[in-house]
C-alpha positions in Angstrom: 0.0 0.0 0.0 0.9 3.8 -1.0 0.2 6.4 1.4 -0.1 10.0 0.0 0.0 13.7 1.6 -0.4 16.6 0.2 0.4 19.8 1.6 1.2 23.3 0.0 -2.1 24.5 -1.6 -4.2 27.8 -0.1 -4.8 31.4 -2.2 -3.0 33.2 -4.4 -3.8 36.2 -6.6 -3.2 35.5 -10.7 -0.2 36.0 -11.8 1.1 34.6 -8.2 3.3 31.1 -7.6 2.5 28.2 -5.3 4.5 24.6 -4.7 2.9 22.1 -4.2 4.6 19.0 -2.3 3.6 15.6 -2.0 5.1 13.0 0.1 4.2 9.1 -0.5 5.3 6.5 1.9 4.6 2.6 2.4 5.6 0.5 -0.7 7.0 3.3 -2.6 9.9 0.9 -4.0 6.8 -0.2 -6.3 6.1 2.9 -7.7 6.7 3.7 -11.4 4.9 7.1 -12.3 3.5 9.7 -9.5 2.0 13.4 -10.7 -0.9 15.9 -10.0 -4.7 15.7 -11.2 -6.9 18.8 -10.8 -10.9 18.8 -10.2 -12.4 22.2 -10.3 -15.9 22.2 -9.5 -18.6 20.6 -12.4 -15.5 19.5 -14.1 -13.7 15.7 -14.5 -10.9 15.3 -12.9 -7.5 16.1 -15.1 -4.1 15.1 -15.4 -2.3 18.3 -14.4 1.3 16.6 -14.7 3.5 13.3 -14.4 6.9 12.0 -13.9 8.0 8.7 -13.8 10.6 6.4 -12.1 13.0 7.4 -14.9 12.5 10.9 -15.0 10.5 11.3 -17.9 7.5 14.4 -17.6 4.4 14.9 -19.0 2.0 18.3 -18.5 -0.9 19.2 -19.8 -0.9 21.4 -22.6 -3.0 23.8 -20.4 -0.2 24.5 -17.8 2.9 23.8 -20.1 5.7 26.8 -19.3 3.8 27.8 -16.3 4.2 24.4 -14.2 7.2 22.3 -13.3 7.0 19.0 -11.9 9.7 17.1 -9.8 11.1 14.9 -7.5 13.2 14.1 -4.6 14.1 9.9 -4.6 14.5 10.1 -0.5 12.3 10.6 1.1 10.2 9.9 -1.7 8.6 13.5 -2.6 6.8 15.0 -6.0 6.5 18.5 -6.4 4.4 20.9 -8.7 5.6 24.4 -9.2 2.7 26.5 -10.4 3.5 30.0 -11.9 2.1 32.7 -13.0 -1.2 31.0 -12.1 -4.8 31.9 -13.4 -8.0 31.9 -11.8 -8.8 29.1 -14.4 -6.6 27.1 -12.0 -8.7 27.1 -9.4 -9.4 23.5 -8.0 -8.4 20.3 -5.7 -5.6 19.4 -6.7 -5.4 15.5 -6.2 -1.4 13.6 -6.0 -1.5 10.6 -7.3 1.0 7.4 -7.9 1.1 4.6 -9.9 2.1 0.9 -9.7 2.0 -1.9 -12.2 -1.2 -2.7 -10.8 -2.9 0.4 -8.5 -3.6 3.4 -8.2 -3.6 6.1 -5.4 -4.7 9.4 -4.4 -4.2 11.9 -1.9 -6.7 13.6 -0.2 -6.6 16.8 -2.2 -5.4 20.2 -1.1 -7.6 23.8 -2.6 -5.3 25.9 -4.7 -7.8 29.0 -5.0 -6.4 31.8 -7.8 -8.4 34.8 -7.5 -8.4 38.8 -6.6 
């Protein structure tokens, strides 16, 4: 089993930065691919960003050159830099990690972007 915990989000006016951190623990040695989904309200749930085992990243076209993501091997740790953010950020943003055969999710933290 994969525990994940999220910490980092709150409000920001547009054009602001937040990091957001994730820390996984348990059977980490089995995970292959962790990254960040979004929710805003009324909307499905999106893949945000990605990084895998070996280091290979994936964002969404809608946050490309504003978000980073990354990670630290130990402790195991994903982060997602969000800049210049825009209110159409607004949402829970859910970390998530992969094996071979589950999936698993944070709790969510509320990254709020407005004036």
């Amino acid at each position: 089993q994969v525990q994940l915990v999220e910490s980092g989000g709150g409000l920001v006016q547009p054009g602001g930065s937040l990091r957001l951190s994730c820390a996984a623990s348990g059977t980490i040695f089995s995970i292959h691919r962790m990254g960040w989904y979004r929710q805003a309200p009324g909307s499905q749930r999106e893949l945000v960003a990605a990084i895998t085992s070996g280091s290979s990243t994936n964002v969404a076209d809608s946050v490309k050159g504003r978000f980073t993501i990354s990670r630290d091997n130990a402790p195991n740790t994903v982060y997602l830099q969000m800049n210049s953010l825009k209110p159409e950020d607004t949402a829970v943003y859910y970390c998530h990690a992969a094996t071979y055969s589950h999936n698993y999710w944070g709790q969510g933290t509320q990254v709020t972007v407005s004036s």
